[in-house]
C-alpha positions as CSV (number, residue, x, y, z in Angstrom):
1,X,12.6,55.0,35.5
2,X,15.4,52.2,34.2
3,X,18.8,52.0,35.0
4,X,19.3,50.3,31.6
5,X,22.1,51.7,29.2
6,X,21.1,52.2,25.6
7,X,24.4,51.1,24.7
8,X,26.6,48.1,25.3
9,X,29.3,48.0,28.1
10,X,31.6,47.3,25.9
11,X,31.0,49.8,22.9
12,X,31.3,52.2,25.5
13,X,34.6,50.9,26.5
14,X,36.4,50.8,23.1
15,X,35.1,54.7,22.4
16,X,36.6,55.9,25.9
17,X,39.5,53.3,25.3
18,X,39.2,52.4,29.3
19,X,37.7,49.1,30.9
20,X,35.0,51.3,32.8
21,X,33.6,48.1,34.6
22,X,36.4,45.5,34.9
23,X,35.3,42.8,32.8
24,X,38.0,40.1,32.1
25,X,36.4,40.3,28.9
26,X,36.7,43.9,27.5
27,X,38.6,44.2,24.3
28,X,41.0,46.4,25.7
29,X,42.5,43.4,28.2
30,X,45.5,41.9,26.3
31,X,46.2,38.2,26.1
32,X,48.9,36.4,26.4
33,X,47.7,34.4,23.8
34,X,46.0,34.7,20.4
35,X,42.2,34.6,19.7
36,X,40.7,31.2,20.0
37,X,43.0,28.5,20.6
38,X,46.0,29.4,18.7
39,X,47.6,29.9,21.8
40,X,47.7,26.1,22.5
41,X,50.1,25.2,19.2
42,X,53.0,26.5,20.7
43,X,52.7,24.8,23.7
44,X,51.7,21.5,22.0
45,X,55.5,21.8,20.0
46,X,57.2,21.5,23.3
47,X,55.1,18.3,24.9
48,X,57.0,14.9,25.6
49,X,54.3,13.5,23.6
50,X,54.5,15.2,20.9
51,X,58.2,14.8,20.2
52,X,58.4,11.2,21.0
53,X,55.4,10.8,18.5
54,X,57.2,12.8,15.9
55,X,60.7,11.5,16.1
56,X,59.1,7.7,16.2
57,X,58.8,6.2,12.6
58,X,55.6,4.5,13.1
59,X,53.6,6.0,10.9
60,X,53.6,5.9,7.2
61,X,53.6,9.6,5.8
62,X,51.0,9.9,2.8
63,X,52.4,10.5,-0.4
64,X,49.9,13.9,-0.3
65,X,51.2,15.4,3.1
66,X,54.6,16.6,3.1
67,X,56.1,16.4,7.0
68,X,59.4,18.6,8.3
69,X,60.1,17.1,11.5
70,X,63.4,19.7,12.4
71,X,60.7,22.3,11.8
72,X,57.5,20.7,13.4
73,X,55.6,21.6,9.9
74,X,53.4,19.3,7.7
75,X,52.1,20.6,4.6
76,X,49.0,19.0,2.4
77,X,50.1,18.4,-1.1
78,X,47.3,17.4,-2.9
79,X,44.0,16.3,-2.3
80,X,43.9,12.1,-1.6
81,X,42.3,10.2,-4.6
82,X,39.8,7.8,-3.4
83,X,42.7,4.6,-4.2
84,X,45.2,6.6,-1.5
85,X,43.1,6.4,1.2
86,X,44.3,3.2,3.4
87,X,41.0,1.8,4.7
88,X,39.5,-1.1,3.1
89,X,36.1,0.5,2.0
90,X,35.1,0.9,-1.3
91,X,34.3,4.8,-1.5
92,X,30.9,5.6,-3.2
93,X,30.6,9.3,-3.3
94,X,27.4,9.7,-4.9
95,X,25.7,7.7,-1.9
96,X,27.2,10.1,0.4
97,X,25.8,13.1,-1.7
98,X,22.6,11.6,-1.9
99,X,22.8,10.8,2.1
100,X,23.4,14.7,2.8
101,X,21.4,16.1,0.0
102,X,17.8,15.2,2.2
């Protein structure tokens, strides 16, 4: 005779909306934060880091990304032709479909 369930732990907890077996892990236990790491964006607004790198004009803003500082929000405009990207390569996008197509 088995002791095994024929159902999941935690199927069984979302139908009796209870966390039968104290998991951290149930879906019932509410976060503080949002799935995933969403969570961390807020935090990373309010790092030292992060405004001294945002109020510093080091960095040349692409004419393709649109940047509000007050708000902390960047936006992607358009898609970068291969002439606005600001490395000295010479871009050859059929040997990089032929490299992937194998």
């Amino acid at each position: 005779m088995s002791s095994k369930r024929d159902e999941p732990k935690y199927k069984i907890n979302r139908r009796l909306a209870v966390n039968l077996w104290g998991r951290p892990k149930s879906p019932l236990n509410r976060r503080e934060y949002g799935p995933g790491q969403h969570g961390q964006r807020r935090k990373a607004k309010q790092m030292a880091l992060v405004l001294e790198a945002a109020s510093s004009g080091e960095r040349d803003v692409p004419d393709y990304v649109e940047i509000d500082h007050d708000r902390m929000r960047g936006r992607f405009i358009r898609a970068p032709k291969p002439t606005d990207v600001p490395y000295p390569v010479t871009m050859e996008p059929n040997l990089v479909i032929e490299f992937y197509s194998r």
